[in-house]
N, C-alpha and C positions, 0 to 999 in steps of 0.2 A: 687510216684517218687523214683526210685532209688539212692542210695549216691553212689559217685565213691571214691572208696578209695584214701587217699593221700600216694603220694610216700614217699619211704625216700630216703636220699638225701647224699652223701658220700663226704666229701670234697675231699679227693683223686681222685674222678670221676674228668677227663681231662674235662669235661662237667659242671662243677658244676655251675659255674656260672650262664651259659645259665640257666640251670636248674632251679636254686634258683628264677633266671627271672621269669621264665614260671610259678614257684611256687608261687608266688605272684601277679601275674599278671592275672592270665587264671585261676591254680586250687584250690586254696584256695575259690576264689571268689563266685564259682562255689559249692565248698564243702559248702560253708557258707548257700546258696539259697537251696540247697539241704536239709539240715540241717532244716531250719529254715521251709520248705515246709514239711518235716515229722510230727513236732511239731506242728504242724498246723491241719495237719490230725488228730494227737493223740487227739486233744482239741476237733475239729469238731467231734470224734467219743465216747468222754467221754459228750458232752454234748448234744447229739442227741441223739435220742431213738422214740418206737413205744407204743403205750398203747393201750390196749384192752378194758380198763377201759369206759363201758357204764354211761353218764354224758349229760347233756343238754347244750347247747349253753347259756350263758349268762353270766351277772358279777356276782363277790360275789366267795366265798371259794369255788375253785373244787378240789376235790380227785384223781387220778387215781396212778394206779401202773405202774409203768417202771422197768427196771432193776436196779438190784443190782450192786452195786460198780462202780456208775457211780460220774463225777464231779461235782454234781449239789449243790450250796449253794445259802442257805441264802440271797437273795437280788437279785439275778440275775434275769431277766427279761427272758421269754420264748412268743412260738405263738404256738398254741395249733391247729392244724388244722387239718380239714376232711380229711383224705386221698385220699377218691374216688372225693370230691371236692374242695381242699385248698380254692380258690376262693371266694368258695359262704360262707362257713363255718366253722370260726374261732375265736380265742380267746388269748388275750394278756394279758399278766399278771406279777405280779412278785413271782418269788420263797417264800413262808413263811415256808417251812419245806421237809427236803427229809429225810430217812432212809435209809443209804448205807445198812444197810442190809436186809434189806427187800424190797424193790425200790419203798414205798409208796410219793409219790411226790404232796404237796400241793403249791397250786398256787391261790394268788388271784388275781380273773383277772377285770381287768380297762374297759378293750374295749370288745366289740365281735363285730362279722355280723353275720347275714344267721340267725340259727333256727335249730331247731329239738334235738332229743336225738340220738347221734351216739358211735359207739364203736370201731374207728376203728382210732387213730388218730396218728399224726407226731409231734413230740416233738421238737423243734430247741431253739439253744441260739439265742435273739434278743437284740438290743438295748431298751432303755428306753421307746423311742417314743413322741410321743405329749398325756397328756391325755384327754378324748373328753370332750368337755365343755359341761355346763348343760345343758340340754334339746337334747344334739346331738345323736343323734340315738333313742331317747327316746318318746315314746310317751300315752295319756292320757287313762287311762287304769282304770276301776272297779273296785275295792281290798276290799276287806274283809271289811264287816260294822256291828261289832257288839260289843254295847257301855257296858264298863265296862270292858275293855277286855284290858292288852297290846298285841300288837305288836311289831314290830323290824324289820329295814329297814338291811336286809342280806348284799345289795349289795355294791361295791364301793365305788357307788356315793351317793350324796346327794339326796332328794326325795321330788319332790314337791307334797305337799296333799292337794287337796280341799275337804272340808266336809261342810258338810253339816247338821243342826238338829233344832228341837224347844224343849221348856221346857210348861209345863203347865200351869206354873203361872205369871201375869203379875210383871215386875220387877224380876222375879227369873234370872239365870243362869244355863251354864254348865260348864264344864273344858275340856278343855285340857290337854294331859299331854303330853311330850316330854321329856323325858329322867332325869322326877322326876320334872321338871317344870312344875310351873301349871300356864297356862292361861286361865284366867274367861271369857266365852265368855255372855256377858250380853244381855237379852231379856227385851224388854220395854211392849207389849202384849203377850197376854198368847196365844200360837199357830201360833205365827209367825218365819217362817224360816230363819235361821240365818246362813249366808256360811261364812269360813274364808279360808286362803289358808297360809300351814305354811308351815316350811321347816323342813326334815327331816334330819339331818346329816347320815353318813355313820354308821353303828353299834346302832344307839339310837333305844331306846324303845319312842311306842306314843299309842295313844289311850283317844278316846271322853268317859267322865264318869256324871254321875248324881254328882250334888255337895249337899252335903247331908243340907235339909232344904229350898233350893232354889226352888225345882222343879223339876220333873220327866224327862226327856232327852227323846226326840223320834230321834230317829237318820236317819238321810235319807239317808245317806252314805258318802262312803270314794271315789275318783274321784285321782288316783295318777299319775303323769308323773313318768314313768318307763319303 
């Protein structure tokens, strides 16, 4: 949108009056909307951008590069979407690091839809939003089963895990671990399957282990809403 310049204004002018009228009334008002609708563009175009940046649909830390010397900070909230299909394939998140000088832009993101790995996406300032509760969009999924081992839930959100295991010996146990906690999961017969279902917070390390003296861990797996 174009600014219309403001006149100036001569008090000697036999018109001044009128004038000063029409200057407060009509074109300042006007200058102000003008104004304020430039300022407006400048923001919507420091804080939008394109990335080329090939990355998967889903939550947890995403990378991509945008440009340089753009306004993006710390804490602002962005939607990360397909370009060929915003719609089906997107992702919401909040800003945790940009480098104005190189235009790498980290985002962890809360929500997504759709799927796949693409490389082609639209960058926009969003509001905060609703974040999706547990279980919403999430569902029970396979993951990695193999006992003695940490893990670490990457994403957002919290992580429900059912597992699954027995021990060899009657009376023995195994552990749990979650983020350096240990839960004893105790067996009464030697060979019988023992399922618990725990919760992972966001960032923690977990992982089923032999407790040393109790009994040998056969792990049947890990079963996680994700």
């Amino acid at each position: 949108m174009p600014i219309t310049p403001l006149p100036s204004l001569e008090r000697t002018d036999p018109l001044f009056k009128s004038k000063l009228d029409d200057f407060f009334l009509n074109q300042l008002p006007l200058f102000s909307v003008q104004v304020a609708a430039a300022a407006n563009a400048l923001n919507l175009a420091s804080t939008t951008d394109v990335s080329a940046s090939s990355i998967a649909v889903g939550d947890g830390e995403k990378t991509l590069l945008v440009s340089p010397g753009k306004s993006y900070q710390v804490g602002m909230y962005v939607v990360i979407a397909d370009a060929s299909d915003p719609g089906t394939n997107s992702m919401h998140g909040q800003i945790t690091a940009y480098d104005i000088a190189t235009g790498v832009l980290d985002v962890l993101v809360i929500t997504n839809r759709g799927g796949g790995t693409h490389a082609d996406w639209v960058i926009t300032l969003s509001a905060p939003g609703a974040e999706a509760g547990f279980g919403d969009g999430q569902s029970w999924q396979a993951v990695g089963a193999t006992k003695n081992t940490l893990f670490s839930n990457t994403s957002a959100r919290p992580l429900a895990l059912y597992v699954g295991g027995n021990v060899n010996t009657g009376g023995g146990y195994w552990e749990m671990r979650i983020n350096g906690l240990v839960l004893y999961t105790p067996q009464l017969t030697a060979g019988w399957n023992h399922y618990g279902l725990y919760i992972i917070p966001p960032g923690a390390s977990y992982g089923a282990f032999d407790s040393v003296g109790a009994g040998v861990l056969t792990l049947i797996g890990f079963w996680g809403m994700i």
